[in-house]
C-alpha positions as CSV (number, residue, x, y, z in Angstrom):
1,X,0.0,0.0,0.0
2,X,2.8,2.5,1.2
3,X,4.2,1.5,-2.5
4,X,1.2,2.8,-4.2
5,X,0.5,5.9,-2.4
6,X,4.2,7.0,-3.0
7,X,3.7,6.2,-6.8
8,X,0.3,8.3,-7.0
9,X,2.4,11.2,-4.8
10,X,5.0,11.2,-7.7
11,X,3.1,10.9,-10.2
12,X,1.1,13.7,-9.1
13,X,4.3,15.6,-8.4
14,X,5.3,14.7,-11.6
15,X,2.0,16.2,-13.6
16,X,2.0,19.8,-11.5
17,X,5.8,20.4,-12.4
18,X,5.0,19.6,-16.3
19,X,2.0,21.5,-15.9
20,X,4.1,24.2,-14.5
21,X,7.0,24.3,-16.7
22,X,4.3,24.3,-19.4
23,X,2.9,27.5,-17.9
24,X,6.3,28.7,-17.4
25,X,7.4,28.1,-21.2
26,X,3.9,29.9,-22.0
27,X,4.2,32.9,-20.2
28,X,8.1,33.4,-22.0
29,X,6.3,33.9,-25.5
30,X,6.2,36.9,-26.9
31,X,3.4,37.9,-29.7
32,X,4.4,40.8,-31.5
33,X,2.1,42.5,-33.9
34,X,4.3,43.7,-36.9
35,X,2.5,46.8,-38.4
36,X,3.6,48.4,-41.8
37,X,2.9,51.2,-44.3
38,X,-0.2,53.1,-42.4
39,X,0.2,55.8,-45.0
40,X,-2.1,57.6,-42.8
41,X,-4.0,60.5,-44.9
42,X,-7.3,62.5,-45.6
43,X,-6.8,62.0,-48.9
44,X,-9.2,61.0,-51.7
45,X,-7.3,59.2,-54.2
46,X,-7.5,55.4,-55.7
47,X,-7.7,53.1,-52.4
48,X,-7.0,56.2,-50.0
49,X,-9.9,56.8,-47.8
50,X,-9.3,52.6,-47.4
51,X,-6.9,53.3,-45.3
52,X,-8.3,54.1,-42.6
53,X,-10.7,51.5,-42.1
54,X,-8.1,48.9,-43.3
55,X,-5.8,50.1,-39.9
56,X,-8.9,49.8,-37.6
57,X,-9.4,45.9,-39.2
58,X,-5.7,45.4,-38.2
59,X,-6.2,46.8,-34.9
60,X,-9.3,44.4,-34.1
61,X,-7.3,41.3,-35.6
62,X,-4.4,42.3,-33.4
63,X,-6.3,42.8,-30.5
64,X,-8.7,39.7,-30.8
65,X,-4.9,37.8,-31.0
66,X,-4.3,39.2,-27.5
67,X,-0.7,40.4,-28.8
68,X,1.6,41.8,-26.0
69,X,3.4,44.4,-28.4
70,X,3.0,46.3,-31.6
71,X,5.6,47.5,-33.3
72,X,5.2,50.0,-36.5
73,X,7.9,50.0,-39.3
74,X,7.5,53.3,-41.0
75,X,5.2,54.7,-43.5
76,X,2.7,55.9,-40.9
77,X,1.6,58.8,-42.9
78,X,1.4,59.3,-47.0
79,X,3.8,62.5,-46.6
80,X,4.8,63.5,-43.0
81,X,2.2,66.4,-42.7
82,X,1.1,67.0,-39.1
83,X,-2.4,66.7,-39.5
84,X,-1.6,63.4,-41.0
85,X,0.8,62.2,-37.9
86,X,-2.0,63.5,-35.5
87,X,-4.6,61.7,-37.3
88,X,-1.9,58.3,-37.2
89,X,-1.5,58.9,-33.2
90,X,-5.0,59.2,-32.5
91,X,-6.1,55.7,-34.7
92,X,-3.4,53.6,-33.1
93,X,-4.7,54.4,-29.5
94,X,-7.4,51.5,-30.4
95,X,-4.5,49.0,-30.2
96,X,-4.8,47.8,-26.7
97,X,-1.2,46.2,-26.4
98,X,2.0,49.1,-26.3
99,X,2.9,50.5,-29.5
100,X,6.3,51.4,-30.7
101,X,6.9,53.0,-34.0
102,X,9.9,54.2,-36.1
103,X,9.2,56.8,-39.6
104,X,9.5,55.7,-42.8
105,X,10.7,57.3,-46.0
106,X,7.0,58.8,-46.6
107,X,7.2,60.2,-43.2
108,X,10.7,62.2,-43.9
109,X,11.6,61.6,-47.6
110,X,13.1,59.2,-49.7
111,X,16.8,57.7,-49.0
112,X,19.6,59.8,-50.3
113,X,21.4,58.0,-53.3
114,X,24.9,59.3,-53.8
115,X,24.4,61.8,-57.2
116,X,21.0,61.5,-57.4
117,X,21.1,63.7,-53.3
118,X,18.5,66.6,-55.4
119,X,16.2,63.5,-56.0
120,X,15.0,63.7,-52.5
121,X,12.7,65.3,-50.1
122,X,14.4,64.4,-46.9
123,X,16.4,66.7,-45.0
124,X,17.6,67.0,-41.1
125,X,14.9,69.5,-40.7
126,X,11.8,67.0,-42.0
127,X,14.0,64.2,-39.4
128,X,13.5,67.3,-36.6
129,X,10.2,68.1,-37.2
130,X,9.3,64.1,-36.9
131,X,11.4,64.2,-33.1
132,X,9.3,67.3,-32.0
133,X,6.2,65.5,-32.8
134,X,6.5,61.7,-32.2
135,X,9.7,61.2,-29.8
136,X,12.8,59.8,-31.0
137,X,13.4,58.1,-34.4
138,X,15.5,55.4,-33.0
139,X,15.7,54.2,-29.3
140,X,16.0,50.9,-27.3
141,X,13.5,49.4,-24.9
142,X,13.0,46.2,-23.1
143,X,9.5,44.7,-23.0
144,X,9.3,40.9,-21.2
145,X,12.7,40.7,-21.3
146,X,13.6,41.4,-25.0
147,X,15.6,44.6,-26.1
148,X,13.7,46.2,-28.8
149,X,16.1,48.2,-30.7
150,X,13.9,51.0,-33.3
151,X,16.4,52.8,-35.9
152,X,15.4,55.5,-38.2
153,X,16.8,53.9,-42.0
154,X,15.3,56.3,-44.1
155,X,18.8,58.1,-42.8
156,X,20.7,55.8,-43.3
157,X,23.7,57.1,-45.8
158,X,22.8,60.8,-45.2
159,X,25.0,62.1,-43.7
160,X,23.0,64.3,-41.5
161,X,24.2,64.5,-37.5
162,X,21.5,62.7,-36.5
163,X,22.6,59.6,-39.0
164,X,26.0,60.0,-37.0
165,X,24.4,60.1,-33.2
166,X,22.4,56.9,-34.4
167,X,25.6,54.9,-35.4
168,X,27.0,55.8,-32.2
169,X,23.7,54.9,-30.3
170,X,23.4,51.5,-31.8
171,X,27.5,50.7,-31.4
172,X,26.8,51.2,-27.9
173,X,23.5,49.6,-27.4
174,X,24.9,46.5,-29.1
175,X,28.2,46.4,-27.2
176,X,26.4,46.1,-23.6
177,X,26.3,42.5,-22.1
178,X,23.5,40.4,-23.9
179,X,20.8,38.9,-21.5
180,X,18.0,37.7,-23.7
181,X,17.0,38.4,-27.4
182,X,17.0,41.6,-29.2
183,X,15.1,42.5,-32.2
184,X,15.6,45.7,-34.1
185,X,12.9,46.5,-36.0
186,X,12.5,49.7,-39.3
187,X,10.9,50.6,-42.1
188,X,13.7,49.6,-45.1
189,X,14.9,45.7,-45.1
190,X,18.6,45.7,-45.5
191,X,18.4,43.6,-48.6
192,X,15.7,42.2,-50.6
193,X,17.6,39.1,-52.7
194,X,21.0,39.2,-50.7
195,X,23.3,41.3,-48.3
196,X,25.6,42.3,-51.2
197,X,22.9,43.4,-53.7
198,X,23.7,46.6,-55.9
199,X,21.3,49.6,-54.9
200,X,18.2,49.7,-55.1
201,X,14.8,51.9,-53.9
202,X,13.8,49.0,-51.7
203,X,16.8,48.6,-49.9
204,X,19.2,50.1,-47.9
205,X,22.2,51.7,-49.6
206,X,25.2,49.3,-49.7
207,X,27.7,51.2,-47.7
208,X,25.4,51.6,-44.8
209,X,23.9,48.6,-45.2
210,X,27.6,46.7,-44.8
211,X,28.5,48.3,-41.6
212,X,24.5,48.0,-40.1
213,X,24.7,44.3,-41.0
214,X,28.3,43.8,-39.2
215,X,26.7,45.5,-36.2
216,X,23.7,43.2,-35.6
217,X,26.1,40.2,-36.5
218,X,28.9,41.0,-33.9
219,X,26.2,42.5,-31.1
220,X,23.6,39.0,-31.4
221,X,21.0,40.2,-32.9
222,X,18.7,37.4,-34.0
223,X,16.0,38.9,-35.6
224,X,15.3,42.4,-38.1
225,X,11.4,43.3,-38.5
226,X,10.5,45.9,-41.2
227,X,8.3,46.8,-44.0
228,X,8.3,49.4,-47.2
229,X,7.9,46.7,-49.4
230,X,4.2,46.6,-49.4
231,X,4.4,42.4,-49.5
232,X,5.5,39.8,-47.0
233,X,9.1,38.5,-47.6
234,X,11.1,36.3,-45.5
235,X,15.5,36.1,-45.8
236,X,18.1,34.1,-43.4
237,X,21.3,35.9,-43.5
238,X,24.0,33.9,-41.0
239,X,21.9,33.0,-38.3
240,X,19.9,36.4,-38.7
241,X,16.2,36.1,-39.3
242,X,14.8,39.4,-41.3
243,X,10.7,39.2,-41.4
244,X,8.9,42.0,-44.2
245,X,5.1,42.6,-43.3
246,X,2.9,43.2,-45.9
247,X,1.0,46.3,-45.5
248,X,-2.2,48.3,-43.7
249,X,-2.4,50.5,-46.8
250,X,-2.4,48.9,-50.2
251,X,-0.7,45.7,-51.5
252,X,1.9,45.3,-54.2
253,X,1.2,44.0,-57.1
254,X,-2.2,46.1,-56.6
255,X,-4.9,43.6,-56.9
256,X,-2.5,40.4,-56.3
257,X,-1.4,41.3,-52.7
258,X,-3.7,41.2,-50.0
259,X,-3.6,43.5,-47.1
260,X,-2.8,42.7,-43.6
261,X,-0.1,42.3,-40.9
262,X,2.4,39.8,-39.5
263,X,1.9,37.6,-36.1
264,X,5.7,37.6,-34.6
265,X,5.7,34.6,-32.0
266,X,8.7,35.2,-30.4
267,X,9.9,32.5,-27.4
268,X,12.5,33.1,-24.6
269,X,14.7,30.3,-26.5
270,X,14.3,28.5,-29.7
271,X,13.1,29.8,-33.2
272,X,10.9,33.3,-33.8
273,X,8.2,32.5,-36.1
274,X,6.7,34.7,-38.4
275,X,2.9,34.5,-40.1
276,X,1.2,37.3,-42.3
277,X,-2.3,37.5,-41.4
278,X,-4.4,39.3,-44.3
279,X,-7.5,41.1,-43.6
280,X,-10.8,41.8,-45.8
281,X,-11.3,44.5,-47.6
């Protein structure tokens, strides 16, 4: 009898600490709502006034998922002006989990090429303007134990002093002691087909885009969320997973690509996983 008992007191032992390292494993996943191309407007063009109600779909899929963060990558508003930014502040306040976002090239202007620098709208005032309204353009935080790392890439190659305090920011964010995952998250991808691609208008610029990649690789970054592409694309790049949401706004090809945002299931160890969930028009 004494037998028995002490194999029913195990085996209940047994089920309550499975149960609780089930809980425990559980509790360390992360859900991140990757959010892309807003292009917030009051415009009245093609698919425009869309936009609006295609952002409040995303927020009730994001909410119904019970995600624990949202992160933005850019292209919150169709050209940066203020009403525009104040319309994008007041929508997002329906999200019920934080929100963190980072500007886009249609929030300060288009990348600077080398020779083509007249081809642009961006300038250090437009990146200013953004900082007085919205808060930094690139900044690390921590949320359940994961360093989220935001960077401003439509800067990226510019030049501009606030390029140069970024660098300098992110060389010593990524040189302090890791304890857990970080994620850096913006609106350009580095690379669409490969890290040594030529340039391009969905990328970022080579140059920068050599030194940015040596930075996440030496400070163990594992993953790199962004958008601008208006579809979903997923790359691996030595042991670096870089996840592309499609976008609130409009798809491209118009017509062929839904809609929608990506579910980011991130767990305190193992593999982040990445789904694009479309939503009705």
């Amino acid at each position: 009898m004494k037998l028995i008992c002490c194999a029913v007191v195990i085996a209940i032992l047994g089920a309550a600490a499975s149960a609780q390292t089930a809980a425990t494993n559980f509790a360390t996943v992360t859900r991140i709502a990757l959010v892309s191309d807003t292009h917030c407007t009051r415009g009245d063009k093609e698919e425009q006034p869309r936009y609006h109600a295609r952002l409040d779909k995303v927020m009730a899929a994001a909410n119904a998922a019970q995600v624990d963060l949202v992160l933005i990558a850019g292209d919150l508003t169709e050209d940066g002006k203020p009403e525009q930014l104040s319309d994008f502040r007041n929508q997002i306040s329906g999200f019920k989990a934080p929100v963190w976002f980072v500007p886009g090239n249609h929030d300060l202007g288009n990348k600077i090429i080398r020779g083509k620098e007249k081809d642009t709208a961006l300038n250090a005032f437009r990146v200013a303007r953004f900082e007085m309204r919205c808060g930094p353009s690139f900044f690390s935080r921590t949320h359940a134990g994961i360093r989220i790392i935001g960077l401003n890439s439509p800067i990226f190659g510019s030049g501009f002093r606030r390029e140069n305090t970024m660098w300098r920011f992110l060389e010593k964010e990524l040189a302090k002691p890791r304890s857990g995952r970080t994620i850096v998250f913006m609106h350009y991808p580095p690379f669409t087909k490969n890290p040594a691609e030529p340039s391009e208008y969905w990328s970022i610029e080579p140059e920068p885009r050599r030194r940015l990649l040596k930075l996440l690789h030496e400070g163990g970054v594992d993953t790199v969320l962004s958008g601008h592409l208006h579809r979903p694309l997923t790359n691996r790049s030595e042991g670096i997973l870089f996840v592309t949401t499609g976008p609130v706004s409009f798809g491209l090809p118009k017509g062929k690509q839904p809609q929608g945002w990506t579910l980011v299931t991130v767990p305190a160890q193992g593999e982040v996983k990445a789904a694009f969930r479309p939503i009705s028009d």
